[in-house]
C-alpha positions in Angstrom: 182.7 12.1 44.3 183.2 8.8 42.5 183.9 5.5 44.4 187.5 5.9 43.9 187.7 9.4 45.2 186.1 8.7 48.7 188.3 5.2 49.0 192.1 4.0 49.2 193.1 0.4 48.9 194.8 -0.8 51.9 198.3 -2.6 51.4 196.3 -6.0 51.4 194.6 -4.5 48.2 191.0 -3.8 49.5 189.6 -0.7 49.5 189.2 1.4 52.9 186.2 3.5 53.1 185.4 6.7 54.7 183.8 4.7 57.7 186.8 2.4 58.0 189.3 5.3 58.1 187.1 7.4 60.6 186.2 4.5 62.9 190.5 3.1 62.9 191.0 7.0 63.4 189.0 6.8 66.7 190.6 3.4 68.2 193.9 5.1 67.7 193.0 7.9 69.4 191.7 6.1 72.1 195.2 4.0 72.4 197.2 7.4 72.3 194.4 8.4 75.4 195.2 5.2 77.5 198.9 5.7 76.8 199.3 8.8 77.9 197.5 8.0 81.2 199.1 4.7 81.6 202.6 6.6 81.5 201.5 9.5 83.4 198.7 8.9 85.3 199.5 12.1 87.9 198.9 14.1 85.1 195.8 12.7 83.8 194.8 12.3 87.1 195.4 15.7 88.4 192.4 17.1 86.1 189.9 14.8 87.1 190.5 13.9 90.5 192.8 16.4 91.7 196.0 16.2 94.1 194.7 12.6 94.8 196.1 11.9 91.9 199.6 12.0 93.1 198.4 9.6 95.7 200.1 6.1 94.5 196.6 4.0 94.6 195.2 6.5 92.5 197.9 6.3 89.8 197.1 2.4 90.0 193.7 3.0 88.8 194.4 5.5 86.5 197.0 3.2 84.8 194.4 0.5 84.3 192.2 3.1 82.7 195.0 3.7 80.5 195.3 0.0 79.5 191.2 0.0 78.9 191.7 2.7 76.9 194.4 0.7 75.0 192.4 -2.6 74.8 189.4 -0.4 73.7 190.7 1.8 71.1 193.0 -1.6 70.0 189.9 -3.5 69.3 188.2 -0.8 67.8 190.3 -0.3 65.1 191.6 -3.4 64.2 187.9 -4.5 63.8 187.4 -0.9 61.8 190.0 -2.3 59.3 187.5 -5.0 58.8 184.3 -3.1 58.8 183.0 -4.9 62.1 184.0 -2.2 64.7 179.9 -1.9 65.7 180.7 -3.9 69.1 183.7 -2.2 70.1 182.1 0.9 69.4 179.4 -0.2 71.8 182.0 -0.9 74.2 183.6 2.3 74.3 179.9 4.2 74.9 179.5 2.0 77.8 183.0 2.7 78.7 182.5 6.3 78.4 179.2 6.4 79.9 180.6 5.3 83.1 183.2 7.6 83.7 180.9 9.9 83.5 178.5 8.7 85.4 181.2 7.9 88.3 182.4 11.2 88.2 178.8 12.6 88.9 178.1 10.6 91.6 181.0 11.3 93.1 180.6 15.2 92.2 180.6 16.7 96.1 184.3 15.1 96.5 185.7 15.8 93.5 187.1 19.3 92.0 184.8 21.3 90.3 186.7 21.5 87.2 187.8 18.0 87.4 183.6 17.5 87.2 182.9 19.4 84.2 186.6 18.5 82.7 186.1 14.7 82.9 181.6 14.9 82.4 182.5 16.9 78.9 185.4 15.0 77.7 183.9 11.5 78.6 180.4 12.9 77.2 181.8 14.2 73.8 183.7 10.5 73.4 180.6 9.1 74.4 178.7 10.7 71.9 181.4 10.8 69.1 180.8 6.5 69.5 176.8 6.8 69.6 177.8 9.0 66.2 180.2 6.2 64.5 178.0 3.2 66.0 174.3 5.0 63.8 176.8 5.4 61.0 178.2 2.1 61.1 174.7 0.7 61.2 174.1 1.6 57.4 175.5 -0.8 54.7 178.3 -0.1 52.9 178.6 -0.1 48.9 179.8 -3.5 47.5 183.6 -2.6 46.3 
C-alpha cells in the first residue's frame, strides 16, 4: 500500500496516518463513554454497582466519571491529531487500571456481574491503550 493509500490529508492539509485516525478514533470513543454516563449515570451505574446506582450520591460519582472520561478521551484525541497522544494514552491505562482495580477490591459488595462487567470492560480499554501507547512508541514515516 503506497503512502497515499494508508493516509488522508486533514483540512489543514497534512496528512493523517493510520496511528492518528486510530488513536482520535479511541479519544472519541472515550468522550461518547463519559457522555453517556454523565447523562445517565443510573444506567451506567446499574451494571457495575447495582441498585446503588439509583442512589443520588452514586449518580454524583458516576457523573464525574463521565466528565474524566470526557477530559480523557478529549485530550487524547486532540493530541492524536498531532501525533503526541503517548501521555494521554498513558493516562487512560492508569485511568482504566483503577476502575478495575476498585471494583476488585470491592468485589464481596458489589454484584457479581457488575464485577466481571466493569473488570472486562475496564480491562479490554486498558489493554486497547497499552496496545496504541507500544504502537505509538514507533516513529512515524516523514510525510
Amino acid at each position: 500500500m503506497s503512502r497515499v493509500d494508508s493516509a488522508v490529508v486533514n483540512r489543514y492539509g497534512r496528512t493523517m496516518n493510520a496511528r492518528r485516525w486510530i488513536n482520535t478514533g479511541f479519544g472519541l470513543s472515550r468522550v461518547a463513554f463519559g457522555l453517556v454516563a454523565g447523562s445517565s449515570p443510573e444506567r451506567i451505574g446499574r451494571t457495575w454497582i447495582g441498585d446503588l446506582a439509583g442512589e443520588e450520591p452514586a449518580k454524583v460519582i458516576l457523573r464525574a466519571l463521565g466528565a474524566r472520561d470526557v477530559a480523557l478521551g478529549a485530550g487524547t484525541a486532540e493530541a492524536a491529531l498531532r501525533d503526541r497522544a503517548g501521555t494521554w494514552l498513558a493516562m487512560t491505562v492508569l485511568a482504566d487500571l483503577g476502575d478495575v482495580v476498585a471494583t476488585v477490591a470491592a468485589r464481596d459488595r458489589l454484584p457479581r456481574s457488575g464485577v466481571i462487567t466493569t473488570s472486562a470492560l475496564a480491562g479490554s480499554a486498558a489493554l486497547a491503550g497499552l496496545a496504541l501507547l507500544a504502537l505509538d512508541s514507533f516513529p512515524v514515516e516523514a510525510q
